[in-house]
C-alpha positions in Angstrom: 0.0 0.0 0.0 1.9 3.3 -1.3 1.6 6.1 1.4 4.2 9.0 -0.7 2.8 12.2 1.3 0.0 10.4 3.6 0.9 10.2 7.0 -1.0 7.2 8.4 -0.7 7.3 12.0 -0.8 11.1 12.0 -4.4 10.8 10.3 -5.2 7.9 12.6 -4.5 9.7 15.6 -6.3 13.2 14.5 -9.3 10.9 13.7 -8.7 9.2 17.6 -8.5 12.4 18.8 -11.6 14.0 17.1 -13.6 11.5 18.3 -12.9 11.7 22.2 -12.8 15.3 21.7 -16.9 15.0 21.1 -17.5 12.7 23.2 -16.0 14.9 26.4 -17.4 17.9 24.1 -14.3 19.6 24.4 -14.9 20.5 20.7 -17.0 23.4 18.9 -20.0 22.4 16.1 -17.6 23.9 13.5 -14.7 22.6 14.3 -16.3 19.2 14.1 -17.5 19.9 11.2 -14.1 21.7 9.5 -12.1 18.3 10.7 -14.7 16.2 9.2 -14.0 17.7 6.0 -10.2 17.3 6.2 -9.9 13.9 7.7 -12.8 11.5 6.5 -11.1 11.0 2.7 -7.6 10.8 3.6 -8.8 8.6 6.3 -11.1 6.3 4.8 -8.6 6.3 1.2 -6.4 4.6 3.4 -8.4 2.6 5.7 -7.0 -0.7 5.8 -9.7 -3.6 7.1 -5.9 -5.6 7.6 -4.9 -3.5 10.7 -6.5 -3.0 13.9 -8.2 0.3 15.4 -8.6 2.1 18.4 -12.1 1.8 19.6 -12.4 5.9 19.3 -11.2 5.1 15.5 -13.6 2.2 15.0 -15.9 4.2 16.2 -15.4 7.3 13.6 -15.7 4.7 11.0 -19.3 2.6 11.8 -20.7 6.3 12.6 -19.7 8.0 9.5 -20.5 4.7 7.2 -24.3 5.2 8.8 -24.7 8.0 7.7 -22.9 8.3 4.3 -22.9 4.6 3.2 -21.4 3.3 -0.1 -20.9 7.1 -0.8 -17.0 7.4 -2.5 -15.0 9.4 0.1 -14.2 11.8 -2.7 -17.8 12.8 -3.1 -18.9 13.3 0.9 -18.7 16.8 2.1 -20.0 17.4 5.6 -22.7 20.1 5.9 -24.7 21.0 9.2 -27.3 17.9 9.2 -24.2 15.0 8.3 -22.6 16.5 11.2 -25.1 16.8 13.7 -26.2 13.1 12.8 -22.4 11.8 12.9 -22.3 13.3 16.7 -25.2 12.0 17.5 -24.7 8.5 16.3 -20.9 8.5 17.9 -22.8 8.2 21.6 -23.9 4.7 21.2 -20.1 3.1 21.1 -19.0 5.1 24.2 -19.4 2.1 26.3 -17.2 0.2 23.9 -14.1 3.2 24.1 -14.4 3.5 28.2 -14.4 -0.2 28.2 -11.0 -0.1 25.9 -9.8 2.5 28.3 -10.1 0.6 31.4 -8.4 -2.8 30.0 -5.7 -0.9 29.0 -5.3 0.5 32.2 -5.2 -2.8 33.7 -2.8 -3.6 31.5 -0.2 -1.1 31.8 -0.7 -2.1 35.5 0.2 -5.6 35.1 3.0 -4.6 33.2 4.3 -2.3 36.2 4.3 -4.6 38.4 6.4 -7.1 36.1 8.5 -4.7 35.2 9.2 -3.6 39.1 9.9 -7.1 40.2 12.1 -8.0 37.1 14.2 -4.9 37.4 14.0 -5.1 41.4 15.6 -8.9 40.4 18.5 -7.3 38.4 19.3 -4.8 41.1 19.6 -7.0 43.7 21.7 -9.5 41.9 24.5 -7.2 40.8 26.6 -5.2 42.5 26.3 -2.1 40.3 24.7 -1.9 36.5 24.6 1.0 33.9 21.1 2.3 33.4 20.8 3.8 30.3 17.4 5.8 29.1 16.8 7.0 25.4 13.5 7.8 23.6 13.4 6.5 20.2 11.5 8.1 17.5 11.4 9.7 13.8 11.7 13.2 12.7 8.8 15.4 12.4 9.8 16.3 8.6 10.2 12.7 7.2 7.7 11.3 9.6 5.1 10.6 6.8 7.4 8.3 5.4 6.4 5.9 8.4 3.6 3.1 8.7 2.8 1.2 11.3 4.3 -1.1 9.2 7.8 0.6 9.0 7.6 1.1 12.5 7.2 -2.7 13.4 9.8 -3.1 11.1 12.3 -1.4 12.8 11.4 -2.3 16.6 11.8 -6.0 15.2 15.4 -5.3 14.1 16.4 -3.3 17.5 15.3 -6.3 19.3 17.2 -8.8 17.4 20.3 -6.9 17.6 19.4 -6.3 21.9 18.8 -10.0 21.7 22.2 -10.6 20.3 24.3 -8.6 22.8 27.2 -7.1 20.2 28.1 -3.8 19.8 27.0 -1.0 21.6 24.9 -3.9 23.1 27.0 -5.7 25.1 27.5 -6.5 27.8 23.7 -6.3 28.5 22.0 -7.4 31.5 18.7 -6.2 31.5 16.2 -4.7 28.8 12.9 -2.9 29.2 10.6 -1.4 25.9 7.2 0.0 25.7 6.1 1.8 22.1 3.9 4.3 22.2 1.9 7.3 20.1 1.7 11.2 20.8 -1.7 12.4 21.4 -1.2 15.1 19.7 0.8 14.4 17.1 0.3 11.5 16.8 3.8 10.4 16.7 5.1 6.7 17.0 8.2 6.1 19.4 9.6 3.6 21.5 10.8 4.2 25.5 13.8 2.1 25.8 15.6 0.9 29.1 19.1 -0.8 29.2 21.0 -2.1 32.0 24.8 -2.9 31.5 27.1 -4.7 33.4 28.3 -2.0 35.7 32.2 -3.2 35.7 32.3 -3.2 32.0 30.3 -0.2 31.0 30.6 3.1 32.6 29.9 6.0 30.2 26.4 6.1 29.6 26.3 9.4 27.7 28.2 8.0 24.9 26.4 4.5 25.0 23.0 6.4 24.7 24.2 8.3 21.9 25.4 5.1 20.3 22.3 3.7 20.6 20.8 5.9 19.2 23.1 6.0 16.1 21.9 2.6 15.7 18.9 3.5 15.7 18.9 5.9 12.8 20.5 3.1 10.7 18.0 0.9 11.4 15.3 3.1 10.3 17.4 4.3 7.2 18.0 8.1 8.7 14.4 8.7 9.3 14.8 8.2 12.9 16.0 10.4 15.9 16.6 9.9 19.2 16.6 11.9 23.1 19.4 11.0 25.3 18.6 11.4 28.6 22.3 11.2 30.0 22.9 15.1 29.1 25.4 15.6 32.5 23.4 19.2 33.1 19.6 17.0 33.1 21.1 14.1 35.0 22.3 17.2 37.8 19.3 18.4 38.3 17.8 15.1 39.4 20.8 14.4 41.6 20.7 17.7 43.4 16.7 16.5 43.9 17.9 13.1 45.1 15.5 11.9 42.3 18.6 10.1 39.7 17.4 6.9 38.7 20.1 6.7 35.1 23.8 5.9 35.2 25.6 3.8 37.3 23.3 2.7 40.2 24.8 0.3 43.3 23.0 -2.4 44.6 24.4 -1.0 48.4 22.8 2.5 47.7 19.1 1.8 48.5 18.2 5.4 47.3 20.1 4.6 43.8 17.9 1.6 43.4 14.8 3.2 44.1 15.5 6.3 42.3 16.7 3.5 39.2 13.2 1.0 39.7 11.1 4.7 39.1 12.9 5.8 35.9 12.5 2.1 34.4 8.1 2.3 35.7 8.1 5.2 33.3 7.6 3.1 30.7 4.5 1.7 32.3 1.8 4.1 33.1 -1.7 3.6 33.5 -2.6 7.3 33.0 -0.9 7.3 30.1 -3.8 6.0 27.7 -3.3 9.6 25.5 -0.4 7.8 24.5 -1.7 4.3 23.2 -1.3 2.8 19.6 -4.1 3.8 17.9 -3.8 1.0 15.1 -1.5 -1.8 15.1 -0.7 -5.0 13.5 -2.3 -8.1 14.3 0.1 -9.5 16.8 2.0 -6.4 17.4 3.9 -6.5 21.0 4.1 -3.3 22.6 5.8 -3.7 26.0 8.5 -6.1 26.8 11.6 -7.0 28.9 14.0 -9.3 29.2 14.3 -12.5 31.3 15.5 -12.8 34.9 15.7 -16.1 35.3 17.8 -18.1 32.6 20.6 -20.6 32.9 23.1 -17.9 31.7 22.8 -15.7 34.5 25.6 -16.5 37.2 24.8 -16.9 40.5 21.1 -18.5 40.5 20.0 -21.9 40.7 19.6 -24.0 38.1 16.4 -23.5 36.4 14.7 -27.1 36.7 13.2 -28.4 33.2 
């Protein structure tokens, strides 16, 4: 499916965004209407009955099919009484996108608490490990050169080379990932935690930056990154008592605790804004690595 100019999970997430807009009425008449106008072709040109929706975006698409039905998107324009109707139609799936709100609530809470426990494991079992933080994402100017597609694409390949440990990568302990989307924007990106063998790694500004450098050739220079190890930022948060990135000793309770918060940043049930509003079938979207394996010194043998 060509995109050239269309960005796809831009228009998703405008569409997302339209619709929970009305349904908090947060939104003017007008301005329904004007966005109607600009999103429903792009949007429906592109729909693609292969991915999955948000339940705001499903909801966009049964509502304005009532109304306009086998009408080519070209040809719909969205005057006072298609717009009044499409509002008042949206109402009857609000159940259905409170319902998706609260289950992935739940979610992200069930991935906190794995992701506490697996990263309290880690920092309990080594004397001292390199946390390094670093948003990954794409520039604003190229973004519409990005599908979900792409996107899926590209987290694959970062977690095959993680998985591989060589590189910038080694020497790897510990992993954390959660991909998300702006709600604004609508921009895909991935939160990415790393956790190096403290006596082998120990400058975390440059290995962030590498990182990241991978992560531009992996997506082909469309990608950019935020390092988080900027020695003025990471400063402030130790003047606070609040540094949870760097090197972090297991015999420095704060350290650990301040370490265990940064990583649950990638896991926060108030953050639905930020879910995928269309995926793959099968997509992941959260993951970490394995505590328990038979390579990691110093546990029991795992029993088969």
């Amino acid at each position: 499916m060509p995109y050239s100019n269309f960005n796809q999970p831009q228009v998703v997430a405008n569409v997302h965004n339209l619709v929970t807009a009305i349904l908090a009425n947060t939104i003017s008449f007008d301005d329904v209407k004007t966005q109607l106008n600009g999103l429903y072709y792009p949007f429906m040109t592109h729909f693609n009955t292969e991915l999955f929706y948000s339940q705001p975006v499903v909801a966009f698409v049964y509502s304005t099919n009532a109304i306009v039905g086998e009408s080519y998107p070209i040809d719909v324009v969205w005057d006072h009484d298609k717009t009044q109707r499409f509002i008042a139609t949206l109402s009857c799936y609000r159940n259905d996108i409170e319902r998706e709100r609260i289950t992935f609530s739940y979610q992200e809470s069930q991935n906190r608490n794995n992701l506490a426990n697996y990263v309290g494991n880690l920092t309990t079992h080594y004397s001292r490990l390199l946390f390094v933080r670093i948003d990954l994402k794409y520039a604003q100017q190229t973004s519409h050169h990005v599908s979900i597609e792409n996107f899926d694409d590209h987290m694959n390949k970062l977690r095959e080379l993680i998985g591989n440990k060589k590189t910038c990568f080694e020497h790897l302990h510990g992993n954390a990932w959660a991909v998300e989307q702006g709600g604004v924007n609508g921009g895909l990106h991935c939160h990415l935690l790393l956790m190096f063998d403290g006596s082998k790694r120990d400058n975390d500004w440059y290995l962030a930056k590498e990182i990241g450098e991978k992560w531009k050739m992996i997506t082909a220079g469309l990608g950019e990154y935020y390092n988080y190890h900027d020695p003025e930022r990471k400063q402030k948060y130790q003047q606070y008592g609040k540094l949870g990135i760097g090197m972090i000793h297991r015999d420095n309770p704060q350290e650990v605790e301040n370490a265990i918060a940064s990583a649950l940043y990638l896991t926060k049930p108030s953050k639905d804004e930020q879910q995928l509003k269309l995926w793959l079938p099968n997509m992941r979207t959260f993951g970490h690595g394995i505590y328990r394996t038979s390579k990691r010194r110093g546990l029991p043998p795992i029993v088969k």
